[in-house]
C-alpha positions as CSV (number, residue, x, y, z in Angstrom):
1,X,42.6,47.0,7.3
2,X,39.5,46.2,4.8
3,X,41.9,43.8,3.3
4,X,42.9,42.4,6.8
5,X,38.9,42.3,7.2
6,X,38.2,40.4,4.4
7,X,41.1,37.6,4.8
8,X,39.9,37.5,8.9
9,X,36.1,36.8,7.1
10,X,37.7,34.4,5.1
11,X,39.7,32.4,7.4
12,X,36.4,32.2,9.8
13,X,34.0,31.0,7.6
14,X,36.8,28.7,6.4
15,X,36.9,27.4,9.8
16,X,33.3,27.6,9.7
17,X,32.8,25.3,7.1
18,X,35.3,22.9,8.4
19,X,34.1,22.9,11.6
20,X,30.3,21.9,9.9
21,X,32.1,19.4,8.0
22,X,33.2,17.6,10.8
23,X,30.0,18.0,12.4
24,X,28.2,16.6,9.3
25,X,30.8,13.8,8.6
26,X,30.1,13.1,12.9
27,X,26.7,13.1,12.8
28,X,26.6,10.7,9.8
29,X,29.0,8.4,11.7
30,X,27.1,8.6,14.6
31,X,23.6,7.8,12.8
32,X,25.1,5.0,10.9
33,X,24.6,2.6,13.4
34,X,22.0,0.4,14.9
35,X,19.7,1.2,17.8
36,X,21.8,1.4,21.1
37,X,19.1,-0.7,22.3
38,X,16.0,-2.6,21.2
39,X,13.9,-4.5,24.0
40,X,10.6,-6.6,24.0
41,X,8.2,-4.4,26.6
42,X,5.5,-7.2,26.8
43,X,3.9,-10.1,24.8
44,X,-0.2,-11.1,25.5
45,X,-2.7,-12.7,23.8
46,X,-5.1,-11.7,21.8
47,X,-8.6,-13.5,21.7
48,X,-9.8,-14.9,24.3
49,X,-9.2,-18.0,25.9
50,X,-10.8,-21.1,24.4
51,X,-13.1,-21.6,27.6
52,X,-14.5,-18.9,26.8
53,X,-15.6,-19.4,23.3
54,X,-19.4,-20.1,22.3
55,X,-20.5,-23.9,23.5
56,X,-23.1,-25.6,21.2
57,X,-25.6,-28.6,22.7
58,X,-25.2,-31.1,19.6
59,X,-21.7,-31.1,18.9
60,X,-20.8,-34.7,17.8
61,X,-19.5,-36.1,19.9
62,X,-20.2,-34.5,22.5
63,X,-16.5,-35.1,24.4
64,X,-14.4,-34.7,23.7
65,X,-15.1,-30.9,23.0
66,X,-14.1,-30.1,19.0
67,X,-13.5,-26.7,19.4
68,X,-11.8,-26.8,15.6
69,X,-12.6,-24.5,13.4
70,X,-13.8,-21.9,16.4
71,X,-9.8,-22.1,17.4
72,X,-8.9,-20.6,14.6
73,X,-7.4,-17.5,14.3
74,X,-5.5,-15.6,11.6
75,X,-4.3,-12.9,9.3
76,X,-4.1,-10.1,12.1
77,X,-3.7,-6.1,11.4
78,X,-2.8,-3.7,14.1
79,X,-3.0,0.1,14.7
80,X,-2.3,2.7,17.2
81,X,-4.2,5.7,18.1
82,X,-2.1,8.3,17.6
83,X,-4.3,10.3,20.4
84,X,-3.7,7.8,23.0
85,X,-0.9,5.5,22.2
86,X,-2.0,3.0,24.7
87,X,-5.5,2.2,23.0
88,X,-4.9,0.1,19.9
89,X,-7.0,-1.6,17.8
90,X,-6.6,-5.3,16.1
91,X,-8.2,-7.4,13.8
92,X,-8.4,-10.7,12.8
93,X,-9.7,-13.4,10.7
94,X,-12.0,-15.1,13.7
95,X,-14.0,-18.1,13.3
96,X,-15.2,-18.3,17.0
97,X,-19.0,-18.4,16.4
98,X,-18.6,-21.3,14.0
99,X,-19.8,-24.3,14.6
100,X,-17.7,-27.2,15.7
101,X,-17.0,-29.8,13.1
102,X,-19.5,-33.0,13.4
103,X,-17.8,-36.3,13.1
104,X,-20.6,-36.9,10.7
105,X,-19.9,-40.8,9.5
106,X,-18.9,-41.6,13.4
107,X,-15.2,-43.2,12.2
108,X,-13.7,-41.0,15.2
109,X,-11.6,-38.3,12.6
110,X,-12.9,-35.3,10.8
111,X,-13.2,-35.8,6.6
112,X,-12.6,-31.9,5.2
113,X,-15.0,-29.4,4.1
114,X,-17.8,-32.0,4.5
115,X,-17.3,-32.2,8.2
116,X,-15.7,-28.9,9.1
117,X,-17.9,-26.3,6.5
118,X,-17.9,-22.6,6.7
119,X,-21.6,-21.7,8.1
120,X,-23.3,-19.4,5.7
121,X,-24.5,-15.9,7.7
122,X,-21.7,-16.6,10.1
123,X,-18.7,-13.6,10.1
124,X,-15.3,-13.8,10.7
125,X,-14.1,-10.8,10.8
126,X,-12.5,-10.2,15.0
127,X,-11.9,-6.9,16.7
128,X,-10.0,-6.6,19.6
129,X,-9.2,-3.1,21.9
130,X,-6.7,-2.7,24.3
131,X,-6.4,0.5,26.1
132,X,-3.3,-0.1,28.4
133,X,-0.4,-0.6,25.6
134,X,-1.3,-4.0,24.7
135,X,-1.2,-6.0,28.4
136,X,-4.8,-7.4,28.0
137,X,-7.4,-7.4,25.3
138,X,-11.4,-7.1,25.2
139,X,-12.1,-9.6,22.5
140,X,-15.5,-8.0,20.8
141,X,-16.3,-10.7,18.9
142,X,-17.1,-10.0,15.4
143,X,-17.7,-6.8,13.6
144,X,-21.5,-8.6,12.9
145,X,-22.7,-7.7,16.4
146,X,-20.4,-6.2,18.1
147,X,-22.8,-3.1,19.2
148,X,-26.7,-3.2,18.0
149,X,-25.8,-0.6,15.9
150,X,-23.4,-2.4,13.8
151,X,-25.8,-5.5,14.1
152,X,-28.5,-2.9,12.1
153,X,-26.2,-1.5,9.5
154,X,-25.0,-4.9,8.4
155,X,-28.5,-6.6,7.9
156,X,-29.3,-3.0,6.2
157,X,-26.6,-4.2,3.9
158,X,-27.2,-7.6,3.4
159,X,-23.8,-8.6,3.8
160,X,-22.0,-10.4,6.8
161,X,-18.6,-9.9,7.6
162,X,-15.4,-12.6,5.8
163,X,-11.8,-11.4,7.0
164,X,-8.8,-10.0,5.2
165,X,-8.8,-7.6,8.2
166,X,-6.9,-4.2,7.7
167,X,-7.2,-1.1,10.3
168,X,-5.8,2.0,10.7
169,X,-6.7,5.4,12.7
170,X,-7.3,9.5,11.4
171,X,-5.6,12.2,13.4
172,X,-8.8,12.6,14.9
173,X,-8.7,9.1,16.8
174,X,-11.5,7.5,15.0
175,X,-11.1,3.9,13.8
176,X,-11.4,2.0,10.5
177,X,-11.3,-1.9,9.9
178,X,-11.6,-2.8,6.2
179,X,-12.8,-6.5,5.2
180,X,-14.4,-8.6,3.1
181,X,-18.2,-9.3,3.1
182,X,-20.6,-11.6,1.4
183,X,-24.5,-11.6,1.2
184,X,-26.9,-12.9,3.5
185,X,-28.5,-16.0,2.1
186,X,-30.6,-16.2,0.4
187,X,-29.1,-14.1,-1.4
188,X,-30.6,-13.1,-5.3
189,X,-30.7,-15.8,-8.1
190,X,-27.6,-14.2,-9.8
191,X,-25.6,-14.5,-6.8
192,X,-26.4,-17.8,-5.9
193,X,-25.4,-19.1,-9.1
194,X,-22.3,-17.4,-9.6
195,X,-20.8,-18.6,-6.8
196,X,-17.8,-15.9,-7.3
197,X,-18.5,-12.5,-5.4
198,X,-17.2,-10.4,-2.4
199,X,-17.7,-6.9,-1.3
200,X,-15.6,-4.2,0.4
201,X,-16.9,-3.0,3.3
202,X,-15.6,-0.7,6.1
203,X,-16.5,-0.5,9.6
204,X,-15.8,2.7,11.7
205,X,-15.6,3.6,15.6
206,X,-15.8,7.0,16.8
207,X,-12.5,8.5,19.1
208,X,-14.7,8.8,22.5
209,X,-13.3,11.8,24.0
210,X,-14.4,11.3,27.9
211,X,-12.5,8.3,27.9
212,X,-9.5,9.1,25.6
213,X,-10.0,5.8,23.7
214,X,-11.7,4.4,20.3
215,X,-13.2,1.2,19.8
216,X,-15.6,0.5,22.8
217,X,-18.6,2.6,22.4
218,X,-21.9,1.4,22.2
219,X,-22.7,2.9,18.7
220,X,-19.4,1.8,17.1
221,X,-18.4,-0.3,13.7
222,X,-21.0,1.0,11.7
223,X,-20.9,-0.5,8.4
224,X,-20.4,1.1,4.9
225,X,-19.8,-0.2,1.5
226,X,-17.2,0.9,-0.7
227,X,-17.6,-1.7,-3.6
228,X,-21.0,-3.3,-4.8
229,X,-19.7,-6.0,-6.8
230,X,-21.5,-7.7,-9.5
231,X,-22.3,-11.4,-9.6
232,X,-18.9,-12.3,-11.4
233,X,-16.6,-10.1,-9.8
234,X,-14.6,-11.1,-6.1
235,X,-13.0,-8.1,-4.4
236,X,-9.9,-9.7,-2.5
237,X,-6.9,-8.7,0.1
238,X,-7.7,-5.3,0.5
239,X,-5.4,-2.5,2.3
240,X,-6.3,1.0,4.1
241,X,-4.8,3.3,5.4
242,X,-5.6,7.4,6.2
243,X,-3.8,10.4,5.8
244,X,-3.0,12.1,8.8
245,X,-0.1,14.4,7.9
246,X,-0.8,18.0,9.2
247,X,1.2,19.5,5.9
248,X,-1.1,17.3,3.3
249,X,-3.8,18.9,1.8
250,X,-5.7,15.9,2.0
251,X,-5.4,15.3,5.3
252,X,-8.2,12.8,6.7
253,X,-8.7,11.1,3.2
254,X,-9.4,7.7,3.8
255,X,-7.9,4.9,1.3
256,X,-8.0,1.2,0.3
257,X,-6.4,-0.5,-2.4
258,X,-7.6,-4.5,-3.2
259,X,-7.6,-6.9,-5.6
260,X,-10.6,-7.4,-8.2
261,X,-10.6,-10.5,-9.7
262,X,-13.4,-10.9,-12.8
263,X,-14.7,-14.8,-12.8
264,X,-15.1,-16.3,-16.8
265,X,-18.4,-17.0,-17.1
266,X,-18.2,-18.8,-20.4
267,X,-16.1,-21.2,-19.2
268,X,-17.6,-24.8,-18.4
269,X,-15.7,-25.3,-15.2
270,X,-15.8,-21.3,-14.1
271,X,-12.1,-19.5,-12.7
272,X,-10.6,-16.3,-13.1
273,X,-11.0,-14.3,-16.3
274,X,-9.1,-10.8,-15.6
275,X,-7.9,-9.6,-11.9
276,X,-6.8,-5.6,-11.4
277,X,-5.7,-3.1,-8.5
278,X,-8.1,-1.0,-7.7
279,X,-8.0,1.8,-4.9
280,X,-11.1,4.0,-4.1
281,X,-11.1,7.0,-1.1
282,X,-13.5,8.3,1.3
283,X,-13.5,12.1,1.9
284,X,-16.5,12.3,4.6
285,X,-14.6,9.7,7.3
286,X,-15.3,6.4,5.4
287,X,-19.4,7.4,4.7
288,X,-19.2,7.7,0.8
289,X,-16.3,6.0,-1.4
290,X,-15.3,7.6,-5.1
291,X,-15.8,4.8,-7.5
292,X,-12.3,2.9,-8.0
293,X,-9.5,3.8,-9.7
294,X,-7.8,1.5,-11.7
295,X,-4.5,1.6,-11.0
296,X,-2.9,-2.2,-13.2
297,X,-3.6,-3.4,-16.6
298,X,-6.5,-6.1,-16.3
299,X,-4.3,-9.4,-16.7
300,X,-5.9,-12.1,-18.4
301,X,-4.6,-15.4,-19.6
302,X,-1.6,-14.2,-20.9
303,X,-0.6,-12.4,-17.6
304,X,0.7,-14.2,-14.5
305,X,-1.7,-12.2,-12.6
306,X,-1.0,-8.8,-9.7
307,X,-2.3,-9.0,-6.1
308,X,-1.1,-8.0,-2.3
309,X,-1.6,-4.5,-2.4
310,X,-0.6,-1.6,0.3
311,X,-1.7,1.5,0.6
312,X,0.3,4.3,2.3
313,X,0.7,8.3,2.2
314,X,3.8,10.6,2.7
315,X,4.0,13.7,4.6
316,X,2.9,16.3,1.5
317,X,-0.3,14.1,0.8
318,X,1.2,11.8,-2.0
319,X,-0.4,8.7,-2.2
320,X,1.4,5.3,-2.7
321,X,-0.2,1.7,-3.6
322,X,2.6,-1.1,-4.3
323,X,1.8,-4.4,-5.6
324,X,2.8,-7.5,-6.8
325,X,2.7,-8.5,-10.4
326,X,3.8,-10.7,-13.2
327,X,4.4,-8.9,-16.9
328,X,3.6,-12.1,-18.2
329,X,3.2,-15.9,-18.1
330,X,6.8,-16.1,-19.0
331,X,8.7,-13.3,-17.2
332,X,9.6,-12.8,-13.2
333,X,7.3,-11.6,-10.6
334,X,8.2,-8.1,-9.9
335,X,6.7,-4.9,-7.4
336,X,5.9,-2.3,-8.9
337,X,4.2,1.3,-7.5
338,X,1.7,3.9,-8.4
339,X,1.8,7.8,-7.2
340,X,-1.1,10.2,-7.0
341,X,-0.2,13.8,-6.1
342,X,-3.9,14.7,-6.3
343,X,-5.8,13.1,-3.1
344,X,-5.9,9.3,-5.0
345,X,-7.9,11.1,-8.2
346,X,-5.5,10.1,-10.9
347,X,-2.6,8.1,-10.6
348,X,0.4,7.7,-12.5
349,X,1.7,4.4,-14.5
350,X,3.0,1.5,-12.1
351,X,6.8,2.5,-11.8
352,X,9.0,-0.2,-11.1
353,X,10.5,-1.0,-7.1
354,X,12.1,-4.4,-8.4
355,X,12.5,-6.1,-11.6
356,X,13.1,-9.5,-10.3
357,X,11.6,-11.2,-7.3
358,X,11.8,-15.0,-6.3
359,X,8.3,-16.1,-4.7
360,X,8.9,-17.5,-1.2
361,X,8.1,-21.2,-1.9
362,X,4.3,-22.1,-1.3
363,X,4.5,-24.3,0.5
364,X,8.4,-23.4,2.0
365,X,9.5,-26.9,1.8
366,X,8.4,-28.9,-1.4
367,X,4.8,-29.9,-2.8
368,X,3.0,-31.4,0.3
369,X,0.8,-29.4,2.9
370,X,0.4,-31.9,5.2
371,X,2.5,-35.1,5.4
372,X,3.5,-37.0,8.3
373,X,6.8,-34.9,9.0
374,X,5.9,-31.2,10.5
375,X,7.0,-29.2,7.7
376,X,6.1,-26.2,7.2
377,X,2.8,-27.0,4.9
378,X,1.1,-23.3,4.8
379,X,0.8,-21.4,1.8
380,X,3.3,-18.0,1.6
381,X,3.4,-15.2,-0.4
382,X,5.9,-12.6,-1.4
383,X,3.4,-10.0,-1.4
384,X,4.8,-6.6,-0.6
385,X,4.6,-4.4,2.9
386,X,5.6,-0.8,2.6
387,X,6.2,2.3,4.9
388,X,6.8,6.7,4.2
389,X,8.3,7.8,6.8
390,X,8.1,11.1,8.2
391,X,10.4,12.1,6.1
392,X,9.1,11.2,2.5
393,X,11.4,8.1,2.2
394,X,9.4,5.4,0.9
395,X,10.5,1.7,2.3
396,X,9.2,-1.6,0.3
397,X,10.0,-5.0,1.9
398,X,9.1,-8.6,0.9
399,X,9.9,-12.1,1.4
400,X,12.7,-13.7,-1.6
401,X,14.1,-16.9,-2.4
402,X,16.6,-15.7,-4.6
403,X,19.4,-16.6,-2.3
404,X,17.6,-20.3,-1.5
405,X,20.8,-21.9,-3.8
406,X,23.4,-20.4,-1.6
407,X,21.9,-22.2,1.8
408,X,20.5,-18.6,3.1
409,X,17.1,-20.2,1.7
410,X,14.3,-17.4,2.0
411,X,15.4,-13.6,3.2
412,X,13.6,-10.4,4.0
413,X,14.6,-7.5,1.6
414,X,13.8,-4.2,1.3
415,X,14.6,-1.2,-1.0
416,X,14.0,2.5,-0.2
417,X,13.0,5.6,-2.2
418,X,14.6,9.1,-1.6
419,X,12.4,11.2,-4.8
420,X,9.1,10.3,-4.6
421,X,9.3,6.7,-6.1
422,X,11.2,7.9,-8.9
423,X,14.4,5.3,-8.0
424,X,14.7,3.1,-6.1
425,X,17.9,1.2,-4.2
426,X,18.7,-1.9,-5.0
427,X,17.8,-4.8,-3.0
428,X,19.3,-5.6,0.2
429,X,19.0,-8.2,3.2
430,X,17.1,-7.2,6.5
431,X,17.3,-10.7,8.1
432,X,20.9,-11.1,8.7
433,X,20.8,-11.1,12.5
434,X,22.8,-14.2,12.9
435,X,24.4,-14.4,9.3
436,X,25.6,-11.2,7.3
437,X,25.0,-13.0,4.2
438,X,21.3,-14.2,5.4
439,X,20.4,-16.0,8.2
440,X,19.4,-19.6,7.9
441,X,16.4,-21.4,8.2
442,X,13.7,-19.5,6.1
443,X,12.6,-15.5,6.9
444,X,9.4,-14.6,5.7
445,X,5.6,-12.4,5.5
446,X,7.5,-9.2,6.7
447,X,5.8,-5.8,7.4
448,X,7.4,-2.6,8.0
449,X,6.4,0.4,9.8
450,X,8.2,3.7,10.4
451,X,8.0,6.7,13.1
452,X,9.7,9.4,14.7
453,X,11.1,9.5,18.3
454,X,9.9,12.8,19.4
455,X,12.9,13.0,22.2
456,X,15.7,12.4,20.1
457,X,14.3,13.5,16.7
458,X,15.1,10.2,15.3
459,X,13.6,8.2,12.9
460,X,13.3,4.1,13.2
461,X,12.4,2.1,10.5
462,X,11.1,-1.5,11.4
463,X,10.2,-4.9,10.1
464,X,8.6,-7.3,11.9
465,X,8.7,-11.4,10.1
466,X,8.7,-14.9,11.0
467,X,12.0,-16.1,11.5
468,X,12.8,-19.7,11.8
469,X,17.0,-19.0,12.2
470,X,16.4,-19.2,16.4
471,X,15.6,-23.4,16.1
472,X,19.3,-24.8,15.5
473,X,18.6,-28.3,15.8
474,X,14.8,-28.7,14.1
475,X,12.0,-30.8,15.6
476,X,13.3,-34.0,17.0
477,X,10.0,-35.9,15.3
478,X,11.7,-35.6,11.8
479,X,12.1,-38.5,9.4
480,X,15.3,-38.8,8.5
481,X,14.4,-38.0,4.9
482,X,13.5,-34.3,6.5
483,X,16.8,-31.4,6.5
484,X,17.3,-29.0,9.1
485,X,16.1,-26.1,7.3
486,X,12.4,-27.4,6.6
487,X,11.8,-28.8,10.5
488,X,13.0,-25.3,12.1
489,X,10.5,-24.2,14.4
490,X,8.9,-20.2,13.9
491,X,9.3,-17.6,15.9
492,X,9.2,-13.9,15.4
493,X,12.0,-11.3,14.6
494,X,11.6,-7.6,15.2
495,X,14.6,-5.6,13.0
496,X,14.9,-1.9,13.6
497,X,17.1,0.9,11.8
498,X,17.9,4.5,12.6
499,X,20.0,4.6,9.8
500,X,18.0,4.6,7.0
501,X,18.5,0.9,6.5
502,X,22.5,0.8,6.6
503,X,22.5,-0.6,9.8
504,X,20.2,-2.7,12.1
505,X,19.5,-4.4,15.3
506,X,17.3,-7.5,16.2
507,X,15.4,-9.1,19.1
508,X,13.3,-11.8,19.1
509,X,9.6,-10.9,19.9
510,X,8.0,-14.2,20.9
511,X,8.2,-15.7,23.9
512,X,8.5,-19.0,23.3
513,X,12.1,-21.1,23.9
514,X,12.4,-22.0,20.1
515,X,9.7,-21.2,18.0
516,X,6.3,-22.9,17.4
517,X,5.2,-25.8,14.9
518,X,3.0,-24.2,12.6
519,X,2.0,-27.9,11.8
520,X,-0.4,-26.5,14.9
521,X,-2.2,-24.5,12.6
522,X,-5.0,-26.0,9.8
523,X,-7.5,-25.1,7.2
524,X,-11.0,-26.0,7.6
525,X,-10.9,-28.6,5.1
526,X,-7.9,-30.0,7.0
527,X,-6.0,-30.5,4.1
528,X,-3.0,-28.2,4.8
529,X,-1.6,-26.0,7.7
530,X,-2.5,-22.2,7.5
531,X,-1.3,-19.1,8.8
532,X,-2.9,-16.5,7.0
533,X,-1.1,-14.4,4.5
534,X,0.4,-12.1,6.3
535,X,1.3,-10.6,9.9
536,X,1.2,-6.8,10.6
537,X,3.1,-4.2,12.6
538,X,2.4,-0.4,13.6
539,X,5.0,2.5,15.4
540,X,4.2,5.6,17.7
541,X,7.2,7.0,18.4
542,X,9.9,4.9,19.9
543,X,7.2,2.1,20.1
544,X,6.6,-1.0,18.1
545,X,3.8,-2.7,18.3
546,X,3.5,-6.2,16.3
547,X,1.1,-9.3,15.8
548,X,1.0,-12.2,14.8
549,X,-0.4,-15.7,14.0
550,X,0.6,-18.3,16.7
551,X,0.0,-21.9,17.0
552,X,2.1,-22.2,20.1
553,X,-1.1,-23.9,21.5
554,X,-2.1,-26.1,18.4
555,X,-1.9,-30.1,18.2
556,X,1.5,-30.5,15.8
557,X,1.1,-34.0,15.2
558,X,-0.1,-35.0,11.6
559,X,-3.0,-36.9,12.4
560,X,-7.0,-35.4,12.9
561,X,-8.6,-37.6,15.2
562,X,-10.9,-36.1,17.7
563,X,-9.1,-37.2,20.7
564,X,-6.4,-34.7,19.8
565,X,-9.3,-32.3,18.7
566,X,-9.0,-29.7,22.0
567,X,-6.0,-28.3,20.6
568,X,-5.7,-29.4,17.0
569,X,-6.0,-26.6,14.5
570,X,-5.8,-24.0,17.6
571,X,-3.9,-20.7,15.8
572,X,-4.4,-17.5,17.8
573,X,-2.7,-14.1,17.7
574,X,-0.3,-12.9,19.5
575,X,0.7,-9.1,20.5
576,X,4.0,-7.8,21.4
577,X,5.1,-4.2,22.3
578,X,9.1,-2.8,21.9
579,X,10.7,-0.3,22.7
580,X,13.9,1.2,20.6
581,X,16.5,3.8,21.7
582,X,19.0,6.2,19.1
């Protein structure tokens, strides 16, 4: 009987185990696939309307209105309260309380900087709050004034607010939008003459529990300095993020990562010396800031440089800031990564996530900006965007050119960590909605974002990135010296995997039939298009929520003359919500 026992034990848990094999071999077939279903909920715009921006009494002329540069809108950053998913947050850079360009020598056309100069005292740093998912928006302005008590902490500073927006929210609901500042003026002697500064500064709203939302009371976006920098030192494209894991120990540390660049002072005509990554944390809800950590080698001369960091944190606390850098003068561009497994104290050397990365073309398509053909004359970047999910899986995508001799021209990859940054998988192609060896046209300024469906138990990855494969035909305007690749209209992709990244599904986000001409779109100095250097994209769940710069509304012809000067130059940002199912 014992032995009769034993075989009937045997043959169960054989039958066990087969029966959990073909449950595990189901469930991976099952999982490696895309979403059953991804669908755009709404799209809306951001700031507000252009009848509603600032009017000044001596603009010249006085009709018709130049609303250029206060049109201008760029570089947005999104974030959801993770209390109330239908309050989020955005910023923006927002040059709405400039003043309008002056036709100073009367010849009817504007004549760069000269004409069109950033004001000194002005900010530009935009918040915006929605508290029903995204359908409308209360533009606030700029973080400057927004509430009388952010109007007293920056003057207590000094400072006044200069873009490269980034937010993000604690478990606790409260808000955080990180950006550049520069001083008042007149500012001291040694600041005046250097000419090369910027400080960090971050701005903070308090959750509001009577009305379940965060960005709207009357005491918010108080001001406080991370980085004092020196008279030859610019702090640039800075990143933050907080750690709101319930199993991290540091839970409610608050992070940002930038770029320091050191200017040469013994050189006759000035530039950049040395430029870093440095990351610093706050401990007390963004009041007090460590000193920085330095996390790169200082790259001088001999380096090709590092920038675009990102800042992000995995479930058990660890802290992860990936970058951009060249070895040398000589070598690739590569992303690299650095780990801290103490709260952002110490950090380990940059590990590697790629050896080898093309840069997305600056400008996509050859050495003009501006020309008269609508190409796409912005600068780019293939600054990396990455993710943790919950999980521990760390994502890294970025714009490439590698596969631009092929005729798939510029792709979004990504590669994905499963120890910790350890290892990393080698490169592989997101946008390939229409093409499974790359879709055409140029893909580009991706950012990822990752969450957990708390229904299903699932987790979806997603990348949001400009996408001009939806244009098959290109703008009709084209010389005939122009190719269909570099007159494709933009529009915006949303990719989503359940899978890990084996598998994903597409939709286009935008609304528009086409795509927009980003020849819509200008610097101040009118010399070249611009969108920024980056769009941005957050997750709650099953929920993506994604903006971007738009110039759906902009003047695309080539010329600057004021009778086109309602809508020339006029780039806003654009919202949309999606919703994903397993």
């Amino acid at each position: 009987m014992k032995k009769n026992l034993t075989f009937y034990r045997l043959q169960n848990a054989a039958l066990a185990l087969s029966l959990l094999a073909i449950i595990s071999i189901s469930t991976s077939l099952a999982t490696a696939a895309p979403p059953s279903s991804l669908t755009v909920g709404l799209e809306s715009r951001v700031n507000k309307p252009n009848a509603m921006l600032p009017l000044w009494s001596d603009q010249n002329p006085a009709t018709p209105i130049p609303r250029f540069p206060q049109t201008k809108q760029n570089e947005p950053s999104i974030a959801v309260n993770p209390l109330n998913p239908l309050n989020l947050i955005a910023g923006a850079n927002d040059e709405q309380f400039e003043p309008p360009c002056q036709d100073l020598n009367g010849d009817g056309s504007l004549s760069g900087l000269a004409e069109c100069p950033f004001a000194p005292n002005v900010g530009s740093s935009g918040v915006y709050v929605s508290t029903d998912g995204g359908a409308t928006w209360t533009d606030l302005g700029i973080l400057d004034n927004v509430t009388s008590a952010a109007f007293a902490g920056w003057t207590a500073l000094g400072l006044y607010s200069s873009g490269d927006p980034a937010v993000a929210f604690d478990a606790s609901g409260n808000a955080y939008y990180a950006n550049l500042a520069l001083p008042l003026t007149p500012a001291a002697p040694q600041y005046e003459q250097a000419g090369l500064f910027a400080d960090l500064v971050v701005a903070k709203a308090a959750y509001d529990s009577g009305t379940g939302t965060t960005g709207l009371g009357s005491s918010d976006w108080v001001p406080y300095l991370v980085t004092k920098s020196v008279p030859v030192r610019f702090d640039d494209k800075e990143n933050i993020w907080v750690d709101t894991s319930p199993t991290s120990p540091f839970m409610g540390t608050v992070y940002v990562s930038w770029s320091t660049f050191t200017a040469n002072q013994n050189s006759p005509g000035g530039g950049i010396a040395s430029d870093h990554i440095a990351i610093a944390r706050s401990t007390d809800g963004g009041v007090t800031w460590s000193k920085p950590v330095t996390l790169s080698r200082s790259c001088n001369i001999g380096c090709g440089g590092v920038q675009g960091s990102v800042v992000r944190t995995g479930p058990d606390g660890a802290v992860y800031v990936a970058w951009e850098e060249s070895l040398n003068r000589f070598s690739p561009n590569a992303i690299v990564i650095a780990k801290s497994t103490d709260g952002g104290r110490h950090f380990n050397g940059p590990m590697t996530v790629v050896s080898t990365i093309v840069d997305v073309p600056s400008p996509l398509n050859g050495p003009s900006f501006r020309d008269l053909t609508p190409k796409a004359g912005f600068r780019d970047n293939s600054f990396p965007t990455m993710t943790v999910d919950p999980n521990g899986i760390v994502y890294v995508a970025w714009g490439d050119n590698r596969y631009a001799s092929s005729g798939s021209r510029t792709e979004v990859l990504f590669a994905k960590s499963t120890d910790g940054g350890n290892t990393w998988t080698s490169p592989a192609i997101v946008s390939k909605r229409s093409n499974s060896a790359g879709d055409p046209g140029d893909q580009f300024f991706p950012w990822i974002t990752s969450a957990k469906d708390p229904v299903s138990g699932t987790i979806g990855v997603s990348v949001v990135y400009y996408d001009r494969s939806y244009d098959g035909v290109g703008l009709a305007s084209c010389s005939a010296s122009c190719t269909l690749d570099n007159t494709r209209l933009f529009s915006v992709t949303v990719a989503v995997s359940v899978d890990g990244g084996s598998s994903w599904a597409w939709t286009k986000a935008d609304t528009t039939a086409n795509g927009f001409d980003a020849a819509g779109s200008s610097t101040n100095g009118q010399g070249a298009q611009f969108m920024g250097d980056y769009i941005y994209a957050a997750s709650v769940g099953a929920k993506v929520f994604v903006v971007w710069t738009d110039a759906r509304n902009g003047f695309a012809g080539a010329g600057k003359a004021y009778t086109d000067s309602g809508s020339y130059g006029d780039s806003d940002i654009f919202f949309a919500s999606l919703t994903w199912t397993p």
